[in-house]
C-alpha positions as CSV (number, residue, x, y, z in Angstrom):
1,X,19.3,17.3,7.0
2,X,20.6,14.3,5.3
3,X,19.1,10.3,6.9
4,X,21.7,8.3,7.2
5,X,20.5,4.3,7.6
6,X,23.0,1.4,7.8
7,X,22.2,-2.3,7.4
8,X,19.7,-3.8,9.7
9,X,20.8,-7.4,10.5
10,X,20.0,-9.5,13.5
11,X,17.8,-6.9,14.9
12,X,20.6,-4.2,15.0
13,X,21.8,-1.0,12.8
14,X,25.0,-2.1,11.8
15,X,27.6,-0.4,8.9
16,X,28.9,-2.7,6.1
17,X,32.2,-3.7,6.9
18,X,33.9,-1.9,4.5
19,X,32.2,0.7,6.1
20,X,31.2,2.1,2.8
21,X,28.2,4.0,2.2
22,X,26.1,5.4,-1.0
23,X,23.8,8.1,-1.7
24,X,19.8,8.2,-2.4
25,X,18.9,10.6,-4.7
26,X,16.3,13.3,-4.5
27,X,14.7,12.8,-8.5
28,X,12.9,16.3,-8.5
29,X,15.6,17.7,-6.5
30,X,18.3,16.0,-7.6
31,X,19.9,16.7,-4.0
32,X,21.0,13.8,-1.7
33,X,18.3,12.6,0.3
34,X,19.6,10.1,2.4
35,X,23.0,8.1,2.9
36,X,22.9,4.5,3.4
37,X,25.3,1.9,4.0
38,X,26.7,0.0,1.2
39,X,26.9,-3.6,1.6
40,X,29.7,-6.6,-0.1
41,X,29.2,-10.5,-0.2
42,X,30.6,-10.3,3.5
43,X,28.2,-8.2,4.5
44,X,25.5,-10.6,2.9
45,X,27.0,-13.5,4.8
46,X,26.4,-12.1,8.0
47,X,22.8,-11.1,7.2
48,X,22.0,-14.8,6.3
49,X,23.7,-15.9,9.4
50,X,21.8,-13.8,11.3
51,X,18.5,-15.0,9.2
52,X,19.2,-18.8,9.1
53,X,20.3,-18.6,13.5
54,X,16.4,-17.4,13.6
55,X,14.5,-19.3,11.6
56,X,14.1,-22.5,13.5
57,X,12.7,-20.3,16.7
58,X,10.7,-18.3,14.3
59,X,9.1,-21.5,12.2
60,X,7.9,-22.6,15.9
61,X,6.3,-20.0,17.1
62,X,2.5,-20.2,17.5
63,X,0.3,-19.4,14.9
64,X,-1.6,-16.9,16.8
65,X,1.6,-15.2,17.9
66,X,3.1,-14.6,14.6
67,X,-0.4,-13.6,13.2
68,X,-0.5,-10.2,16.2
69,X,2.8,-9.2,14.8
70,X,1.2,-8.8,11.2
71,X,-1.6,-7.2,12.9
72,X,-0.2,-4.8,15.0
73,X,2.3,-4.2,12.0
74,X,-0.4,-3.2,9.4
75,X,-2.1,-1.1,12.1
76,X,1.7,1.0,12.9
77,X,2.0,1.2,8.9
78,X,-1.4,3.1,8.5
79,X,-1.0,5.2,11.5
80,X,2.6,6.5,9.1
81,X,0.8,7.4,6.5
82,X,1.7,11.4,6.2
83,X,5.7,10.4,7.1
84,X,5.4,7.7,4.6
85,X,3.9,10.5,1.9
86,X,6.7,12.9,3.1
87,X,9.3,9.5,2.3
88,X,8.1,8.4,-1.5
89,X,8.0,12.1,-2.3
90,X,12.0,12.7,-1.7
91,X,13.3,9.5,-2.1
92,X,11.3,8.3,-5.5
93,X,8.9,11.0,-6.3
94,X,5.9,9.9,-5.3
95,X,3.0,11.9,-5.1
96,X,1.2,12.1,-2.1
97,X,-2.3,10.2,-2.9
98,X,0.4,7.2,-4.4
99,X,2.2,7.1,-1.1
100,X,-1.3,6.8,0.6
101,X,-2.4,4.0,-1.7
102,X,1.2,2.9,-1.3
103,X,0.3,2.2,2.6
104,X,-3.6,1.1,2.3
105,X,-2.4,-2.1,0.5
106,X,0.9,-2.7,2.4
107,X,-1.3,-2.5,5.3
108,X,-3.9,-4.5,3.7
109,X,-1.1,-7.4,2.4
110,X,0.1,-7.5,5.7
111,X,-3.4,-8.3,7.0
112,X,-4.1,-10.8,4.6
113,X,-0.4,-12.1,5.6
114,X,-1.8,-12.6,9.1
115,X,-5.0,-14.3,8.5
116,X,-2.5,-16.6,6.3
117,X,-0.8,-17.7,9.4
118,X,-4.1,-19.7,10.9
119,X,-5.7,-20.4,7.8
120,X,-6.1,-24.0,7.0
121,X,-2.8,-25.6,5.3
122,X,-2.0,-29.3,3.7
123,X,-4.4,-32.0,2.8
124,X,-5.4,-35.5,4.3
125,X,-4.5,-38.2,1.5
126,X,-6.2,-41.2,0.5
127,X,-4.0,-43.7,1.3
128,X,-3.1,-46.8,-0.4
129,X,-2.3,-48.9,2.1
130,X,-4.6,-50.1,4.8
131,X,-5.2,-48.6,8.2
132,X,-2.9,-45.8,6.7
133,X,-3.1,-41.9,7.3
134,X,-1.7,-40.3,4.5
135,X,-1.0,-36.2,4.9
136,X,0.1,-33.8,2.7
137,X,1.6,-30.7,5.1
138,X,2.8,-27.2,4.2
139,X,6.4,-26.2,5.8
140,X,8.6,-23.5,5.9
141,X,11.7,-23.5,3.5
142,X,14.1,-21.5,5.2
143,X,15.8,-18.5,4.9
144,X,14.7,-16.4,2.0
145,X,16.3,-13.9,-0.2
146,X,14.1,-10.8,-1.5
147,X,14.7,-8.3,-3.9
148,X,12.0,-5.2,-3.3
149,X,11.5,-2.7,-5.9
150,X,11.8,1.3,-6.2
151,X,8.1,2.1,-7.8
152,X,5.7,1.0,-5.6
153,X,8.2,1.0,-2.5
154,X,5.8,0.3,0.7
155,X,3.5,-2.3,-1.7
156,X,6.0,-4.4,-3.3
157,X,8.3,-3.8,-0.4
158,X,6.0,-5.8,2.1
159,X,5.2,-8.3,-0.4
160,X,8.5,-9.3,-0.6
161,X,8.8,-10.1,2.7
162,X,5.1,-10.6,4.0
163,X,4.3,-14.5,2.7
164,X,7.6,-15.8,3.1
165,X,7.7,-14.6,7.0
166,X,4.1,-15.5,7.0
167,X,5.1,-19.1,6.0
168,X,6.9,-19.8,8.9
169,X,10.4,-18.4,7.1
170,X,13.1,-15.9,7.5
171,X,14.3,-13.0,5.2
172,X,17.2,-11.4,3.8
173,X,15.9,-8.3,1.1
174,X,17.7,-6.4,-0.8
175,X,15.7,-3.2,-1.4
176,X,16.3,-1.0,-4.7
177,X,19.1,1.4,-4.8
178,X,16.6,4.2,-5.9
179,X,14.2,3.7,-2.6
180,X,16.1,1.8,-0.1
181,X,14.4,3.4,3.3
182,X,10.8,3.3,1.3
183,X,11.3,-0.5,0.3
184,X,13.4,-1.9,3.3
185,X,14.1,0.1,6.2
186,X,10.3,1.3,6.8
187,X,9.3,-2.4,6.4
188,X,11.8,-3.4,8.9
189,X,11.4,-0.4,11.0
190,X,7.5,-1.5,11.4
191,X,8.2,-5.0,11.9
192,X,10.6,-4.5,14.9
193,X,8.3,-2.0,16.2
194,X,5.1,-4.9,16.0
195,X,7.9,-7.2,17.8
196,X,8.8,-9.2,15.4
197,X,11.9,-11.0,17.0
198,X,15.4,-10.1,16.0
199,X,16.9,-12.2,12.8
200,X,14.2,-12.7,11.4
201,X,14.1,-10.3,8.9
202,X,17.3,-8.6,7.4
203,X,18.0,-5.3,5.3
204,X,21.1,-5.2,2.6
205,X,21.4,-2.6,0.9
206,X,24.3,-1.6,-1.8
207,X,25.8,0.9,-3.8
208,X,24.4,0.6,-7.3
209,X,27.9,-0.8,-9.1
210,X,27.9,-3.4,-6.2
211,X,24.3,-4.7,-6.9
212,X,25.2,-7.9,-9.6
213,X,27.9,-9.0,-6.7
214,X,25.9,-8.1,-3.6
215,X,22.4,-10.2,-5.3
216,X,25.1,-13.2,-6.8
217,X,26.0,-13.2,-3.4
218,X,22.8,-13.8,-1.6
219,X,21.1,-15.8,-4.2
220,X,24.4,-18.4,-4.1
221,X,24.3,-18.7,-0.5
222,X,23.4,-22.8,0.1
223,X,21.4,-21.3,3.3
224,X,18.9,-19.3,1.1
225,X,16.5,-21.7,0.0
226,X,13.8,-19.5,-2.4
227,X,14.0,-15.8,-4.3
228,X,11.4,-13.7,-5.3
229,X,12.3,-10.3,-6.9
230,X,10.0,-8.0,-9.0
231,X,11.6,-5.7,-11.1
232,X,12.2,-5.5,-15.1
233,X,12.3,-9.1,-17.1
234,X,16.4,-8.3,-17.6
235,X,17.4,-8.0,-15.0
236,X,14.8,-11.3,-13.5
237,X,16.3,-13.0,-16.0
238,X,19.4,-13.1,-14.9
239,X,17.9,-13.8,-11.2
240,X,16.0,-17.0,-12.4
241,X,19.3,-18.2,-13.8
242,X,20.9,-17.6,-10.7
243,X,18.2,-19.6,-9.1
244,X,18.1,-22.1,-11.5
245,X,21.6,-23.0,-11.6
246,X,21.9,-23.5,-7.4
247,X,18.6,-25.3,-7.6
248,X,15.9,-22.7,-5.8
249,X,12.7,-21.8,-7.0
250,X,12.0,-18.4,-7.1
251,X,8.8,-16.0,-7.9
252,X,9.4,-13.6,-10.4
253,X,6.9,-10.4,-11.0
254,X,8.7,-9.0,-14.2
255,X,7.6,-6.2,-16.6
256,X,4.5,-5.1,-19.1
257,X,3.3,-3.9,-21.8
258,X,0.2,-4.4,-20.7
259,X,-2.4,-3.7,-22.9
260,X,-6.0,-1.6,-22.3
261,X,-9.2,-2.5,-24.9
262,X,-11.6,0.2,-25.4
263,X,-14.4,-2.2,-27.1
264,X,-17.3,-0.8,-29.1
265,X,-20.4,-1.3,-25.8
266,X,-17.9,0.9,-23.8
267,X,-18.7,3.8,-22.1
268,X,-16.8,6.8,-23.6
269,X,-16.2,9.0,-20.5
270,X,-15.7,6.0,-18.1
271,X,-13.3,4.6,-20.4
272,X,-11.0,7.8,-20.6
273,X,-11.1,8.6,-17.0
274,X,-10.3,4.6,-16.3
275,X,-7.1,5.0,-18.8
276,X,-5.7,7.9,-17.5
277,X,-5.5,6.4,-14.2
278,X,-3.9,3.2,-16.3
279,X,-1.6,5.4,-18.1
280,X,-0.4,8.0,-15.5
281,X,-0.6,7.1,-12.1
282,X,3.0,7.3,-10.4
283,X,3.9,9.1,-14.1
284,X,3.1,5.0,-16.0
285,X,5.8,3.9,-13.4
286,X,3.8,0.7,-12.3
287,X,4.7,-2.6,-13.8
288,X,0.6,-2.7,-14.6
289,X,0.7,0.7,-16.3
290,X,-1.3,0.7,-19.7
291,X,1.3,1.2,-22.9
292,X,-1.4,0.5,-25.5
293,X,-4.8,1.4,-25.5
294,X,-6.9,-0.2,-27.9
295,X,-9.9,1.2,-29.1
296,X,-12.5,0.2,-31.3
297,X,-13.1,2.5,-34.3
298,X,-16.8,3.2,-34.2
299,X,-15.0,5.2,-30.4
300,X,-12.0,6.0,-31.8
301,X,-12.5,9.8,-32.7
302,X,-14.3,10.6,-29.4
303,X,-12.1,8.8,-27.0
304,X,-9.0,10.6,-28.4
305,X,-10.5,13.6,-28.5
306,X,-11.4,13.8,-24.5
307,X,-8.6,11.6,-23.3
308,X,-6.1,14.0,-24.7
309,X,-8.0,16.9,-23.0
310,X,-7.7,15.2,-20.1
311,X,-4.1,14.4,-20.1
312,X,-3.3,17.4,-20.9
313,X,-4.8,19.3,-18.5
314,X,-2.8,16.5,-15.9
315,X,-0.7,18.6,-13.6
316,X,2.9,17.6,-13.7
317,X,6.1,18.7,-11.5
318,X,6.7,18.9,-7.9
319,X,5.3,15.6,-6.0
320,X,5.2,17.3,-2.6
321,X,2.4,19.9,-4.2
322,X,-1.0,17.6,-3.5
323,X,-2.6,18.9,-7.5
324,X,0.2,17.5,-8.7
325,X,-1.0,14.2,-10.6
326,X,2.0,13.4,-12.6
327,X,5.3,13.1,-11.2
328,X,8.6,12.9,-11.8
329,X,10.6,10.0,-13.3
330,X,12.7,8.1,-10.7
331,X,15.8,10.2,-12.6
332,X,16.7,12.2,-15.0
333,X,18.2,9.2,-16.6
334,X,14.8,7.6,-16.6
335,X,13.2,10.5,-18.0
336,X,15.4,11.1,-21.0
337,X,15.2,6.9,-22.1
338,X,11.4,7.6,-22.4
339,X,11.9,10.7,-24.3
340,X,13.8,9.0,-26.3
341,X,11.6,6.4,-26.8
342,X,8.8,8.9,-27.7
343,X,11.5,10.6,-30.6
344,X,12.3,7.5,-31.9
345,X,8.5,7.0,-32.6
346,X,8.2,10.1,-34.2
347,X,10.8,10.1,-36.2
348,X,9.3,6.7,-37.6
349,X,6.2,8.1,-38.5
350,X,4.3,8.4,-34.9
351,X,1.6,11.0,-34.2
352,X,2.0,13.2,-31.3
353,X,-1.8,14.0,-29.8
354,X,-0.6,15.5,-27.0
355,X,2.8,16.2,-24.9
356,X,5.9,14.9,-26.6
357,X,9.0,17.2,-26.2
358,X,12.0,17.0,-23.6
359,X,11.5,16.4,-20.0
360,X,12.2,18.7,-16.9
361,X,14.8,17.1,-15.5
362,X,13.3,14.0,-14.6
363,X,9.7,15.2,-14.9
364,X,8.2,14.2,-18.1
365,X,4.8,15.4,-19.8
366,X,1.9,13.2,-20.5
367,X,1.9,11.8,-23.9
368,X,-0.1,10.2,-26.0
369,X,1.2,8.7,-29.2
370,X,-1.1,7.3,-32.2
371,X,-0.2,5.7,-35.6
372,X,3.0,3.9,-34.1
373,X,4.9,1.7,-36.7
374,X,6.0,-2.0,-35.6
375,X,9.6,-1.0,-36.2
376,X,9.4,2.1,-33.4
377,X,11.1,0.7,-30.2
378,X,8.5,2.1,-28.1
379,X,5.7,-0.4,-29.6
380,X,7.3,-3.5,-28.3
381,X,9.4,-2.1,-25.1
382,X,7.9,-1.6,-21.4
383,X,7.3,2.7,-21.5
384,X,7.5,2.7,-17.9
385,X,6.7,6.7,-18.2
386,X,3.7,8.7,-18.6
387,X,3.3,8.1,-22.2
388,X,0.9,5.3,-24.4
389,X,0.0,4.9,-27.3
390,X,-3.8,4.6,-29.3
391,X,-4.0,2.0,-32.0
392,X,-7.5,1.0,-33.3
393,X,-9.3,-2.1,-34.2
394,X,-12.2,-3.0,-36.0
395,X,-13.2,-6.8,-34.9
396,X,-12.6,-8.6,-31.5
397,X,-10.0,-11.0,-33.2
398,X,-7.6,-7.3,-34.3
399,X,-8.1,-6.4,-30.3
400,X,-7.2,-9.8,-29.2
401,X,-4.2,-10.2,-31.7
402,X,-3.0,-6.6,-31.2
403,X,-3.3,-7.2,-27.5
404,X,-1.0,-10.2,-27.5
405,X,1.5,-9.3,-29.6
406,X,3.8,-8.5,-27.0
407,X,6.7,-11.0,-25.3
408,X,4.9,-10.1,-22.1
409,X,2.0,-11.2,-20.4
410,X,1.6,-9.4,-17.3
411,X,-2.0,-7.9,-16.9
412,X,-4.9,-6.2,-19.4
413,X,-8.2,-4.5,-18.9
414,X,-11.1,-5.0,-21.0
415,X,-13.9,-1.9,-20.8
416,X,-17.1,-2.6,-21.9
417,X,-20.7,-2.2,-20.4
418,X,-21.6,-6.0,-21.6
419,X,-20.0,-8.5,-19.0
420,X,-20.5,-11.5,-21.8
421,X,-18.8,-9.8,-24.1
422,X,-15.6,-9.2,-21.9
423,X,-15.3,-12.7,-20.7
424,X,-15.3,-14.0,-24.3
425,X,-12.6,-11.7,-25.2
426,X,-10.5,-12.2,-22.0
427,X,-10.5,-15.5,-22.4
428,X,-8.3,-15.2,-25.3
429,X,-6.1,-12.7,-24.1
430,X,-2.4,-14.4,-22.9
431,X,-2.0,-12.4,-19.9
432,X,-2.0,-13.7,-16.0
433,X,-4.5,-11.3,-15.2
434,X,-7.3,-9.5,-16.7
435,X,-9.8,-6.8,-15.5
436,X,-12.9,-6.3,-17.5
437,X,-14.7,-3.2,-17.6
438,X,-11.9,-2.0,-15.0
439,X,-8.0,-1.1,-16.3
440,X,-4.8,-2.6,-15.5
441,X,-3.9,-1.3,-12.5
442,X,-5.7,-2.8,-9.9
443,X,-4.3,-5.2,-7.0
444,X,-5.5,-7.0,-4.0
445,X,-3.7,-8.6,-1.4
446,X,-5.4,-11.6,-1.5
447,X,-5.8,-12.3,-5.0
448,X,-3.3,-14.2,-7.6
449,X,-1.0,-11.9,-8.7
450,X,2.0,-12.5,-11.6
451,X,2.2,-13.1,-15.0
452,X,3.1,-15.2,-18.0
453,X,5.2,-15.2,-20.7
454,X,8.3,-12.7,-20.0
455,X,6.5,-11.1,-17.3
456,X,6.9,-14.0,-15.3
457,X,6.0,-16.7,-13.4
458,X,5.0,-17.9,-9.8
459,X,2.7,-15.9,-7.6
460,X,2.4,-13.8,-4.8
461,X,-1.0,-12.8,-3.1
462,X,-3.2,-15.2,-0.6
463,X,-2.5,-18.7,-0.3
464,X,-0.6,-18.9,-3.7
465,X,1.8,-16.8,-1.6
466,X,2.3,-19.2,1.3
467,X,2.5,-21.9,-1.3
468,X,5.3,-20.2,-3.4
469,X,7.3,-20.3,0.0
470,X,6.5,-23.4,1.7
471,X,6.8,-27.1,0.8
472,X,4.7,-29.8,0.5
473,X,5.6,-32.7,2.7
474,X,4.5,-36.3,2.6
475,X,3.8,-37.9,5.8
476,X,2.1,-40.6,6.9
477,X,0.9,-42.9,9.8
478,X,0.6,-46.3,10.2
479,X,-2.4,-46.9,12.4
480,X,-1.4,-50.8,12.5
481,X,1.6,-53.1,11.8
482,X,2.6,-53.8,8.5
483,X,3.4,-57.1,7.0
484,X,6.5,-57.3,4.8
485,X,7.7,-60.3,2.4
486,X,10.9,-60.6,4.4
């Protein structure tokens, strides 16, 4: 039976009022899934109303009060686990030990959300004057407007809305068109049920030719006073111009081409089985997901040589079947531009090691590519599929220049048994995170996370959150009188 959800706004199921809906896509399937309401500007309007009419009751609630929503909220999420593994599989294809990592950090985040609430916030000042008390306080902006994305619904989903509401704010998001229950509903659904009160935060979501309008339209609102949106760096381009031009600062988690070095102290077998969790968890459908794996020659025969056994003997296909290990694409569309990414390699002189071919409808084999030319599109765009590529290196200054020879700057891990070494080489590589002897994809909900270069900038996680979505406000108090020249 198809779900049908319609907006949530001011604590209420409500249709858009062009009473329009679109369809959510099975992408093993390809069957329809779910039916959701369709939002327009008006639509947006009315969310925002709803957010900005709560926000003032919401900013002065008590600390402890707003921290036992947060806390009952991660504790509902983790009790959802099997209905959330059942969700990610239809709607984006998740597999079922994704969706449960998917829910261990949302639940996590939400925690760390909580503990936000009564930590410690603002500064006393040194002031000039004498007598003076000079404070530096952390206050909520407002209503805020959050765009979650499709891959790692239930994580980024509540980490778009977990330090702003934290701060003190409300929320408008706009979940992905390709996991709009996964990335907005759920997160709402848990919230209401933790008793968060009504307003505060809001679900838009739109039909896929409406989303330009529908995000114009929230971002332009003079109400909506910060963004944050994680998603590719083309499309958060165009939302930090948006921001930009009507003067609100917005966090902005973009793509990678993250990079994974292989140095000569590493441990072979560690090193493959720490890649192939880089490279093909989710099918390399993480914004952390390692493209290039760079690996020192004296390694280079061995490391191929068992990596490619082990990605080829990666199960791939249905997401519902718990050996499953690799995916499908989030659509046949998806699955086909990475194909064609891997045949544009190879027609330019790429090596095929293992996988390569068409997809399977939107499932697509692991693949690993070496021997990839400069002038192969797939050596300088985001993969964002179960495919990387090996290049080789012979010094620490190749592994540092190969790794930053990419417009983005997201994350990198360094693998290598000597912790000295890693440091010294991590220190020169242009990234806004770096794991050593670990791989790319790691995250924790307190920790700094965002990038540099086109992958980003701002940050979410821990107190940089509640900074990214609170200002700094000057007070002061005059313990006695002031004189004045006239």
């Amino acid at each position: 039976m198809t779900i049908t959800r319609e907006l949530f706004i001011g604590g209420k199921d409500v249709p858009a009022a062009s009473g329009r809906t679109t369809e959510d896509i099975n992408p093993f399937t390809g069957e329809v899934y779910a039916t959701v309401a369709a939002a327009g500007p008006q639509d947006v309007r009315r969310a925002v109303d709803a957010a900005d009419a709560a926000f003032p009751a919401w900013a002065a609630l008590a600390p402890f009060a707003r921290r036992a929503i947060f806390l009952k909220a991660a504790d509902l999420l983790d009790a959802r686990a099997e209905q959330v593994a059942e969700l990610m599989a239809h709607e984006a294809g998740g597999t079922t030990p994704w969706a449960y990592f998917n829910v261990g950090l949302a639940a996590n985040i939400l925690r760390e959300a909580g503990a936000a609430v009564t930590a410690p916030r603002g500064e006393v000042l040194s002031a000039q004057e004498q007598g003076a008390l000079g404070l530096a306080l952390r206050e909520p902006l407002g209503v805020v407007g959050a765009f979650a994305p499709w891959n790692a619904p239930v994580i980024l989903g509540v980490r778009a809305v977990a330090a702003p509401l934290a701060a003190g704010n409300t929320v408008v998001v706009k979940p992905s068109e390709d996991a709009p229950i996964a990335c907005g509903h759920l997160i709402a659904d848990v919230l209401r049920e933790a008793g968060l009160p009504d307003g505060v935060l809001n679900v838009v979501t739109n039909a896929r030719e409406d989303a330009a309008e529908v995000a114009e339209a929230l971002i332009a609102d003079e109400r909506v006073r910060a963004v944050n949106f994680t998603g590719s760096t083309a499309v958060g381009r165009r939302i930090g111009e948006l921001s930009a031009r009507h003067i609100k600062p917005a966090v902005l988690e973009l793509g990678g081409k993250n990079a994974v070095l292989v140095l000569d102290d590493a441990d072979v077998d560690y090193a493959v089985d720490a890649v192939a969790f880089s490279v093909f968890m989710n099918a390399g459908q993480i914004c952390m997901s390692g493209d290039r794996i760079l690996v020192h020659t004296s390694l280079a025969e061995e490391f191929t040589r068992k990596f490619a056994a082990k990605a080829a003997a990666l199960q791939a296909g249905d997401p519902g079947d718990p050996r499953t290990v690799v995916g499908p694409l989030v659509s046949t569309g998806a699955a086909a531009r990475v194909a064609g990414l891997v045949e544009d390699a190879v027609a330019k002189g790429a090596g095929v090691v293992v996988g390569g071919g068409a997809p399977d409808g939107a499932v697509h084999p692991a693949t690993v590519l070496t021997d990839v030319p400069k002038d192969a599109a797939i050596y300088h765009t985001e993969i964002f599929g179960p495919v990387c590529v090996i290049e080789t290196f012979t010094d620490d200054n190749t592994a540092v220049a190969l790794a930053n020879d990419s417009d983005n700057g997201l994350t990198c891990g360094i693998i290598t048994e000597n912790a000295t070494h890693g440091l010294t080489v991590a220190s020169r590589i242009r990234t806004g995170i770096v794991h050593i002897n670990d791989q790319s994809v790691v995250d924790e909900p307190q920790a700094p996370f965002g990038g540099v270069k086109a992958s980003g900038y701002g940050r979410f996680g821990g107190r940089w959150g509640i900074e990214a979505f609170s200002n700094t406000r000057w007070v002061t108090v005059a313990t006695q009188q002031a004189h004045y020249p006239f």
